[in-house]
N, C-alpha and C positions, 0 to 999 in steps of 0.2 A: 504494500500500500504506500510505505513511504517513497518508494520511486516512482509510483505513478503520480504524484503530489507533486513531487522534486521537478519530474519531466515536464509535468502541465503548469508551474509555475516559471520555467525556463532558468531554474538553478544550475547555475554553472560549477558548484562546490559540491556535487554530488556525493562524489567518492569520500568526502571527509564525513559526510550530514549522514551517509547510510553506514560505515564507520563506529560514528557515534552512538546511533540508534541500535547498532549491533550491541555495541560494547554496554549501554545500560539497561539492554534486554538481560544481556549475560550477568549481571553485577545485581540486576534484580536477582535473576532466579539463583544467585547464590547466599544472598539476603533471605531467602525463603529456606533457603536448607535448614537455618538453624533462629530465624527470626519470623514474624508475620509482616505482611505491609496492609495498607487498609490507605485506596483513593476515596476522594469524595469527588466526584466529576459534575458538572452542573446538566442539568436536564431541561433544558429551554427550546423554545418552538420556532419555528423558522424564522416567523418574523423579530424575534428576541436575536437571534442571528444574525441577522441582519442588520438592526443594530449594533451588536459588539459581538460581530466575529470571532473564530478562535482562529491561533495559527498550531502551527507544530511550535510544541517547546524543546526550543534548541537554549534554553540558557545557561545550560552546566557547560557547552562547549563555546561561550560569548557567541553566539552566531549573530551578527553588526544588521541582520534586517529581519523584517517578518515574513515567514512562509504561509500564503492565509488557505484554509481548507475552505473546501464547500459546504453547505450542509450535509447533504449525501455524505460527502465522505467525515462530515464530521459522528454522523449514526454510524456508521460501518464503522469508526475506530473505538466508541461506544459498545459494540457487539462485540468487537475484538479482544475489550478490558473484560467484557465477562467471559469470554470464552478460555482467555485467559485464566481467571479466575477458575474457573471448571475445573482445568486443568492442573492446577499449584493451590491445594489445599490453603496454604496460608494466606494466600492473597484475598483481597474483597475488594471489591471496587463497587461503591452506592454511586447514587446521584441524588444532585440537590435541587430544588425544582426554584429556589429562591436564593442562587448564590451570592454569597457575602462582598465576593471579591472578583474582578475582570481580569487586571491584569497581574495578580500576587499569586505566589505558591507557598506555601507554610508545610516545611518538612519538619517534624515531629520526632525524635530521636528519644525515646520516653526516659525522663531520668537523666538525660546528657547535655544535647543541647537540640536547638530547634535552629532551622534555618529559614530567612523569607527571604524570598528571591523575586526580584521587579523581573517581570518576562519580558518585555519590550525593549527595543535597542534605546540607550546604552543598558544593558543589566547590569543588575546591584542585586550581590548577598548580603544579607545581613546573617552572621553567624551569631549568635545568642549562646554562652554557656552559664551565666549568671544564674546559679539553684533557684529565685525567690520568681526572676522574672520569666525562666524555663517554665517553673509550675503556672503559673498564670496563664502563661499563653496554653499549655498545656490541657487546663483547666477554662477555659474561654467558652464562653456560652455563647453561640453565634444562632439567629445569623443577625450578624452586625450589616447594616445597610449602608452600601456607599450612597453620599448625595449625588443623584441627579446632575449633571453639567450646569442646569439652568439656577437648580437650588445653591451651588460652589457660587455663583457668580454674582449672588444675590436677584437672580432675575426672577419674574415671576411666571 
């Protein structure tokens, strides 16, 4: 799937971005040998898509632009997470029909640290190991609601 994305977005970095996509398929399913993972993936309707697209997240390898998917293929990688799932006992992967966050990822490391990571070119991690503010976010009762563009700007 991700090279028929790669191709139809006319990426010329191919061989690095499928690479990548290898190497943290691999890095999961060794994460599963001896840990569990658990996605929360959002579950929004076309037209919510069409608003605020998703792309491929490529931000663990900086990749400097956005890759945007279709919808189609944004369900089809939604099938894939469960099927996934199916397959690797430990995994889960839900959806959230009212996501907190667009463009944020919050990796959860229970007990250690937590990482957020801005997915849009330039990325930024924020790596977190601080015990008091680890449990918090940890412990974070969502769903926290971004404002609206129109609400950020004061507009009405």
């Amino acid at each position: 799937m991700a090279k028929r994305i790669l191709s139809r977005c006319g990426v010329s970095e191919q061989a690095a971005i499928l690479n990548y996509v290898h190497s943290e398929r691999q890095r999961l399913e060794l994460i599963l040998e001896h840990s569990t993972v658990s996605d929360v993936l959002p579950a929004i309707s076309e037209e919510e898509f069409s608003r605020y697209p998703m792309g491929l997240s490529l931000a663990g390898m900086f990749y400097p632009g956005d890759i945007r998917l279709t919808y189609p293929e944004y369900l089809e990688y939604l099938n894939q997470c469960d099927a996934f799932a199916r397959e690797h006992p430990g995994y889960t992967c839900r959806r959230d029909t009212n996501p907190p966050f667009r463009n944020i990822q919050i990796s959860i490391l229970e007990g250690s640290r937590v990482i957020i990571t801005k997915n849009k070119s330039p990325v930024i991690h924020f790596v977190i190991q601080h015990p008091k503010m680890c449990a918090a976010i940890e412990n974070m009762v969502l769903p926290v609601v971004e404002p609206q563009p129109e609400e950020r700007s004061g507009k009405s």
